[in-house]
N, CA, C and O of each residue as an XYZ file, in Angstrom:
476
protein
N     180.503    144.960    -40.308
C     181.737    145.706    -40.156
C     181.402    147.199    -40.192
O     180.865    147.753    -41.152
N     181.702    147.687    -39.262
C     181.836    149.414    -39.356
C     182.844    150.175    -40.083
O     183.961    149.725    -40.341
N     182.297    151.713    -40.516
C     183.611    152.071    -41.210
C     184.654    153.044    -40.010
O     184.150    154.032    -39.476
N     185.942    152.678    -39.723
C     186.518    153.299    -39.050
C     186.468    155.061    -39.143
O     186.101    155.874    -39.991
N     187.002    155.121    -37.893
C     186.504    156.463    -37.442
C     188.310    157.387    -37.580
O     189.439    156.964    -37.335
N     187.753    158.914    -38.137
C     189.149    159.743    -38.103
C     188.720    161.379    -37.825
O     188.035    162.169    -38.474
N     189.434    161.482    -36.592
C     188.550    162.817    -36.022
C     187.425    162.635    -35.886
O     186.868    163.505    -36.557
N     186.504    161.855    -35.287
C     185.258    161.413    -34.828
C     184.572    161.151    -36.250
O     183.588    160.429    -36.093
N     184.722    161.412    -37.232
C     183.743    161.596    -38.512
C     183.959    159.808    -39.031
O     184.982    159.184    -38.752
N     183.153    159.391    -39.568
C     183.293    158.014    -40.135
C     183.677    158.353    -41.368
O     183.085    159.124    -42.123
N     185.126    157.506    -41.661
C     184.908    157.243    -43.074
C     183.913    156.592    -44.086
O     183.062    155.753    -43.792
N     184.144    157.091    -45.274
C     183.001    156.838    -46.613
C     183.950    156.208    -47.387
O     185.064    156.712    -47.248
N     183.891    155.201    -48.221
C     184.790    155.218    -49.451
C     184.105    156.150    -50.429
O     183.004    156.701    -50.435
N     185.395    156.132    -51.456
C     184.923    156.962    -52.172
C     183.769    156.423    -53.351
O     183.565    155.245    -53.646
N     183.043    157.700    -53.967
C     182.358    157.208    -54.936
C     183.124    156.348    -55.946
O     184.318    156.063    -55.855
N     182.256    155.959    -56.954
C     183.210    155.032    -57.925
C     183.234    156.055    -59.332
O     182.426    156.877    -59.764
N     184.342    155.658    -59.729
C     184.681    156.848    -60.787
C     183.370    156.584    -61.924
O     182.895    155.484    -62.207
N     182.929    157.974    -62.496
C     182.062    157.856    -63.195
C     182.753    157.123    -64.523
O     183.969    157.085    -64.713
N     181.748    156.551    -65.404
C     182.409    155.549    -66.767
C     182.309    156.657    -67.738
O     182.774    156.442    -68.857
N     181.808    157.741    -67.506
C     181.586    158.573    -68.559
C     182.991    159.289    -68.654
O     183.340    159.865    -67.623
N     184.138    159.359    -70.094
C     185.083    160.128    -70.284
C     184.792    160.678    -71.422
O     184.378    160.140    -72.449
N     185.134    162.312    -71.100
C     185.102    163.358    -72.269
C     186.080    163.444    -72.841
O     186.910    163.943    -72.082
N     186.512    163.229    -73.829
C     187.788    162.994    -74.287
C     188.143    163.705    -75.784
O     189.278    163.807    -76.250
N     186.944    164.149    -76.392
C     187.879    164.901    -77.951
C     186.169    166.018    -77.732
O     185.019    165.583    -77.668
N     186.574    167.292    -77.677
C     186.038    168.676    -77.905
C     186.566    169.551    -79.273
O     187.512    170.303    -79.506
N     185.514    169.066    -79.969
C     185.911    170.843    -81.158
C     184.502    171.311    -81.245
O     183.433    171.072    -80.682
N     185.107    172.336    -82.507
C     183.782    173.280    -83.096
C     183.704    172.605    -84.610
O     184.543    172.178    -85.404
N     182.185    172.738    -84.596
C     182.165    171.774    -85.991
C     180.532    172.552    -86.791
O     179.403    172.237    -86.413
N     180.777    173.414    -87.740
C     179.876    174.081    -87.934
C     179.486    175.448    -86.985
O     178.446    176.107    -86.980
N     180.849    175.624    -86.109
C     180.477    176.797    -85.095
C     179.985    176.620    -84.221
O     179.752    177.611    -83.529
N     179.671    175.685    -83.874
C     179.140    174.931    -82.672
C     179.423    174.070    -82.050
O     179.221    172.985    -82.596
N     180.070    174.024    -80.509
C     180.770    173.483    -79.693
C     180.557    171.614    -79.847
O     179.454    171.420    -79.334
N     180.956    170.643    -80.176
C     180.469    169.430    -80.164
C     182.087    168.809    -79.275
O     183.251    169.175    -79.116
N     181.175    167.672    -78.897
C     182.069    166.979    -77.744
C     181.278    165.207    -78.464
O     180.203    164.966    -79.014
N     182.482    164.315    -78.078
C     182.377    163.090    -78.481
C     183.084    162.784    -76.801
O     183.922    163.420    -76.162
N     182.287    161.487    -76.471
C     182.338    161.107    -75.215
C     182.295    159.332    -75.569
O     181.590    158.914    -76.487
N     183.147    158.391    -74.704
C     182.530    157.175    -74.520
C     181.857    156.814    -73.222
O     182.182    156.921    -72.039
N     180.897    156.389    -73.803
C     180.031    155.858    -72.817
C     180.374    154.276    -72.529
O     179.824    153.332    -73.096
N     181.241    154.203    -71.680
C     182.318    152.331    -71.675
C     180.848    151.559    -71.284
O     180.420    150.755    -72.112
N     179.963    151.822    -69.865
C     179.221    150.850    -69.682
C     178.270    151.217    -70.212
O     177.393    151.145    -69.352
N     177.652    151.750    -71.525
C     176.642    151.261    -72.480
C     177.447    150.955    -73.924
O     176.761    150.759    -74.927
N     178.618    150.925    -73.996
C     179.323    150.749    -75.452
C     178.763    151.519    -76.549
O     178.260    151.019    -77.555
N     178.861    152.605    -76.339
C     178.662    153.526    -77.371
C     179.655    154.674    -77.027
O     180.164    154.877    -75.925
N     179.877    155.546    -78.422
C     180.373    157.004    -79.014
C     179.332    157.850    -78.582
O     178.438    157.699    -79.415
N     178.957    158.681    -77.705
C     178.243    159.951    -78.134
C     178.892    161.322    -78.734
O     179.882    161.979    -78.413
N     178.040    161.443    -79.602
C     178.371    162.805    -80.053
C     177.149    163.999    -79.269
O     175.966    163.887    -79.590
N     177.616    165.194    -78.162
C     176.992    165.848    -78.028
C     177.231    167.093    -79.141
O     178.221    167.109    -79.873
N     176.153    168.169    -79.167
C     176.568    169.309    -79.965
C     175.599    170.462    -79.142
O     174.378    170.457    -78.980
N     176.719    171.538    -78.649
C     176.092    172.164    -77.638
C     175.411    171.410    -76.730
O     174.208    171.628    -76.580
N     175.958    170.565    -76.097
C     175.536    169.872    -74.925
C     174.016    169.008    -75.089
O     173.386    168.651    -74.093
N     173.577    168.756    -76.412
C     172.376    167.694    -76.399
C     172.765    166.780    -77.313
O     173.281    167.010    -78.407
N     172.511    165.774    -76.849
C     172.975    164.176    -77.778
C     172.594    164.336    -78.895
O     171.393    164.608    -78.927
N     173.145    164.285    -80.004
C     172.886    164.354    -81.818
C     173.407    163.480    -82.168
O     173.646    163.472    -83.376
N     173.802    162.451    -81.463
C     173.905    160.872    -82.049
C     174.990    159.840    -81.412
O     175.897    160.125    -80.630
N     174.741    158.881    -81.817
C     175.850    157.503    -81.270
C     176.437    156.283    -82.367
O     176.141    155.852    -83.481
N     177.412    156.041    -81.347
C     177.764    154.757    -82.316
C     178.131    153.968    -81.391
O     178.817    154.272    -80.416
N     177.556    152.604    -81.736
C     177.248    152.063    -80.468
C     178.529    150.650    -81.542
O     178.927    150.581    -82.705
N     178.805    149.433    -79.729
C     178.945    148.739    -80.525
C     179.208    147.517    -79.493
O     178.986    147.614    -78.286
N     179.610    146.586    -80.001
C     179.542    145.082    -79.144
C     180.372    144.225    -78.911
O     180.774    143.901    -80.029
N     181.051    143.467    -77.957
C     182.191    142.921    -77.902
C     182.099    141.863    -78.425
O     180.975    141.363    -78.408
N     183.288    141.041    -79.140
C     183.168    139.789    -79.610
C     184.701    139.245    -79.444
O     185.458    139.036    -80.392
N     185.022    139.054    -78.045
C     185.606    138.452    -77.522
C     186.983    140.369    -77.138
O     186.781    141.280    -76.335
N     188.150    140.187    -78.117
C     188.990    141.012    -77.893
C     188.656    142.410    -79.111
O     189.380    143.395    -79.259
N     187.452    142.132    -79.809
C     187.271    143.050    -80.264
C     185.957    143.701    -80.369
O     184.992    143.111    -79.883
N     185.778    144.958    -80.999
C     184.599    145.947    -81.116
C     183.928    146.006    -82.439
O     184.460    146.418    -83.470
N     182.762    145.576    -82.328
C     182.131    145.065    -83.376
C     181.388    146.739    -83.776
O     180.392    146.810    -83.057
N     181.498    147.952    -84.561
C     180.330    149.043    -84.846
C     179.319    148.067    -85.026
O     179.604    147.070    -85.690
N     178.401    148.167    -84.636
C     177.019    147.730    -85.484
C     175.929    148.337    -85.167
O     174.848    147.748    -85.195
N     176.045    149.528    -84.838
C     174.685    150.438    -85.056
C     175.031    151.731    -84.979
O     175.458    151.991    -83.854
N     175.022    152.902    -85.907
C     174.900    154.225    -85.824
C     174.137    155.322    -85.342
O     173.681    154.922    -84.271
N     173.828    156.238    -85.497
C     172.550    156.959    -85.233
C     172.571    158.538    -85.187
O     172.642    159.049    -84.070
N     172.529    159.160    -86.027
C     172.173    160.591    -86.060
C     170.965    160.919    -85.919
O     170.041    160.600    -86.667
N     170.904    161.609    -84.901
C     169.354    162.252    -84.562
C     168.376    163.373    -85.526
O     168.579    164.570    -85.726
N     167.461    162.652    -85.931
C     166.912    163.612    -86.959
C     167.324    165.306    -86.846
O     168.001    165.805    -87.745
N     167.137    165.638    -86.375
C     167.369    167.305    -86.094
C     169.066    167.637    -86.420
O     169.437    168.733    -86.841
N     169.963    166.532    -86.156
C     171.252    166.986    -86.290
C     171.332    166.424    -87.934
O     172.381    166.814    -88.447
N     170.454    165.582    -88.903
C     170.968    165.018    -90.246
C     171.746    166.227    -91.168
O     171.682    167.451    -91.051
N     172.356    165.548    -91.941
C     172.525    166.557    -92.924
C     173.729    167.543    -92.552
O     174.153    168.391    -93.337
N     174.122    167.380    -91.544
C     175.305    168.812    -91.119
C     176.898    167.589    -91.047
O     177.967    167.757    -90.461
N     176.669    167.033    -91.456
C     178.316    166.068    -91.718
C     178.377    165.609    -90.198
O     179.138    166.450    -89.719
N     177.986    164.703    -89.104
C     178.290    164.911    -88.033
C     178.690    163.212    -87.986
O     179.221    162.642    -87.033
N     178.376    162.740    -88.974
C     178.073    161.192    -88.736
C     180.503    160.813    -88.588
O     181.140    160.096    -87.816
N     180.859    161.527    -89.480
C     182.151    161.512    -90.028
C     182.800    161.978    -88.521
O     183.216    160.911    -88.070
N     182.953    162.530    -88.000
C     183.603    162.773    -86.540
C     183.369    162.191    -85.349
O     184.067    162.093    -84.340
N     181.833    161.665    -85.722
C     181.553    160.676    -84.736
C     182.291    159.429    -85.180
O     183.264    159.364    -84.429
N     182.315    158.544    -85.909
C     182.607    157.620    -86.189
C     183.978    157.678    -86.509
O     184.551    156.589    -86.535
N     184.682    158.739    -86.774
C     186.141    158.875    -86.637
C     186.797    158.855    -85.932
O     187.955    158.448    -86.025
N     186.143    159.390    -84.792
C     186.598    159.902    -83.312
C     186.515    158.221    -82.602
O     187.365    157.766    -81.837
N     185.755    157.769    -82.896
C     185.090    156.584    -82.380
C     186.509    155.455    -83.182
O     187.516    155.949    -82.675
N     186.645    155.126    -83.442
C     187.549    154.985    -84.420
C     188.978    154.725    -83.594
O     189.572    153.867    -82.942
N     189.169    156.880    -84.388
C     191.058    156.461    -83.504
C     190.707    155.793    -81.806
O     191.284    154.814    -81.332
N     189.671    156.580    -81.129
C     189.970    156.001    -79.709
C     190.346    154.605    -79.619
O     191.307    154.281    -78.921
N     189.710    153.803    -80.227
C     189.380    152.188    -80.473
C     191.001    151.983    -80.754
O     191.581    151.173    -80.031
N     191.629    152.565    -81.603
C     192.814    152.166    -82.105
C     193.965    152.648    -81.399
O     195.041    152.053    -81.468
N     193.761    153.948    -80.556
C     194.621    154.468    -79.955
C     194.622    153.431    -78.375
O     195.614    152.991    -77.794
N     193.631    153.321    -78.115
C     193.727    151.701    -77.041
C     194.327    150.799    -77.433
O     194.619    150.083    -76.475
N     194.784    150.317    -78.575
C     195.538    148.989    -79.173
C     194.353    147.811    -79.486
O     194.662    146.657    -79.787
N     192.629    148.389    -79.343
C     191.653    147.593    -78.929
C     191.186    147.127    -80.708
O     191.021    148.201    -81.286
N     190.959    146.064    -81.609
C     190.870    145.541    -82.947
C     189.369    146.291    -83.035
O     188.850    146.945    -82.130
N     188.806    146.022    -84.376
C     187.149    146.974    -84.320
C     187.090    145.944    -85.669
O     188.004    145.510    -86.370
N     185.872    145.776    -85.719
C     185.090    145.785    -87.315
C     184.077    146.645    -87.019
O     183.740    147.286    -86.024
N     183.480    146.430    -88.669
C     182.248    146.854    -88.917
C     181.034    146.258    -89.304
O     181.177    145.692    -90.388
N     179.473    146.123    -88.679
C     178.802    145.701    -89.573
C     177.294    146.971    -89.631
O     176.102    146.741    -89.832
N     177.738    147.781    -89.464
C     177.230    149.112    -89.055
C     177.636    149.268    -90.911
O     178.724    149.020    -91.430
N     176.346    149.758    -91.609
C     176.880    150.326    -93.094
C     177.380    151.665    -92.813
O     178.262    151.944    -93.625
N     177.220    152.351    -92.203
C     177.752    153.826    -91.746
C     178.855    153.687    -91.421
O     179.428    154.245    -92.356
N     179.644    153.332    -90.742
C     181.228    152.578    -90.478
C     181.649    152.127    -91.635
O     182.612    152.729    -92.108
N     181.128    151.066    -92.359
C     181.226    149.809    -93.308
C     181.416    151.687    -94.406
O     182.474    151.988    -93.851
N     181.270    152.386    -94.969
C     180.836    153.409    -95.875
C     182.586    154.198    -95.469
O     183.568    154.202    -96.211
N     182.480    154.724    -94.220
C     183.515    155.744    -93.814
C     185.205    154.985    -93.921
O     186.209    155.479    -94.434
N     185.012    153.345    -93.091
C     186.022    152.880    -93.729
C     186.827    152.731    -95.436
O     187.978    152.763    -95.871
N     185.730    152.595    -95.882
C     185.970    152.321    -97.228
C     186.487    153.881    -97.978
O     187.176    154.087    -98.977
N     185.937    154.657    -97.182
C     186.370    155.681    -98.244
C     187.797    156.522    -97.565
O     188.369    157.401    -98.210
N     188.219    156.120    -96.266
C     189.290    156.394    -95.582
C     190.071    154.701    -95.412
O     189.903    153.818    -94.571
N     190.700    154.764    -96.280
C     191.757    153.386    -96.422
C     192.420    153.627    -94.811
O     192.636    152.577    -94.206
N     192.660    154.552    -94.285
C     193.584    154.405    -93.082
C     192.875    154.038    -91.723
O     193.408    154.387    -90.670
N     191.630    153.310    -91.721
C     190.821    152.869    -91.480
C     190.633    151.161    -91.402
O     190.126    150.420    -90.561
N     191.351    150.915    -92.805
C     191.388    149.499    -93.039
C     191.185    148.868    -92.001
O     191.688    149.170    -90.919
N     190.244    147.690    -92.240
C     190.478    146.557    -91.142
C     191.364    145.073    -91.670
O     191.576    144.163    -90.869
């Protein structure tokens, strides 16, 4: 099958929308950080100034999102970053209507100490 023609030029479909959405930007320590989902690898990134300083990744189990692995990048430890990632990670999950556990102790830790979190 050919792709039809408009004004001599062939149509293209279009590309396919990228899976990557940027979706919550602040400053956190003065420095620009962005939390992104990455839908087709199932993870949270947290960039900070535009280089990855960590993820939260996680796994489907049927209608819900299992956390089960964290990850702050050595160079970013220590500056509180794990708490916005996994927060952020979080409401999105909930603001979809989408259920979550945890077996991530980093999740399993932040829930517990934010009851509004509860699972």
């Amino acid at each position: 099958m050919t792709n039809p023609r408009v004004n001599g030029s062939v149509c293209r479909p279009l590309p396919p929308k990228p899976t990557l959405v940027s979706w919550l930007t602040f400053r956190h320590a003065g420095v620009m950080t962005e939390i992104r989902h990455e839908k087709d690898r199932q993870r949270y990134v947290l960039d900070v100034d535009g280089e990855i300083a960590g993820y939260a990744e996680y796994s489907l189990a049927g209608e819900t999102r299992d956390f089960d692995h964290t990850v702050i990048e050595d160079r970013f430890q220590g500056k509180g970053l794990s708490k916005p990632l996994i927060k952020g990670a979080l409401d999105d999950t909930k603001a979809q209507g989408i259920a979550y556990t945890a077996t991530c102790s980093a999740v399993e830790h932040f829930i517990a100490k934010n009851p509004e979190y509860a699972l």
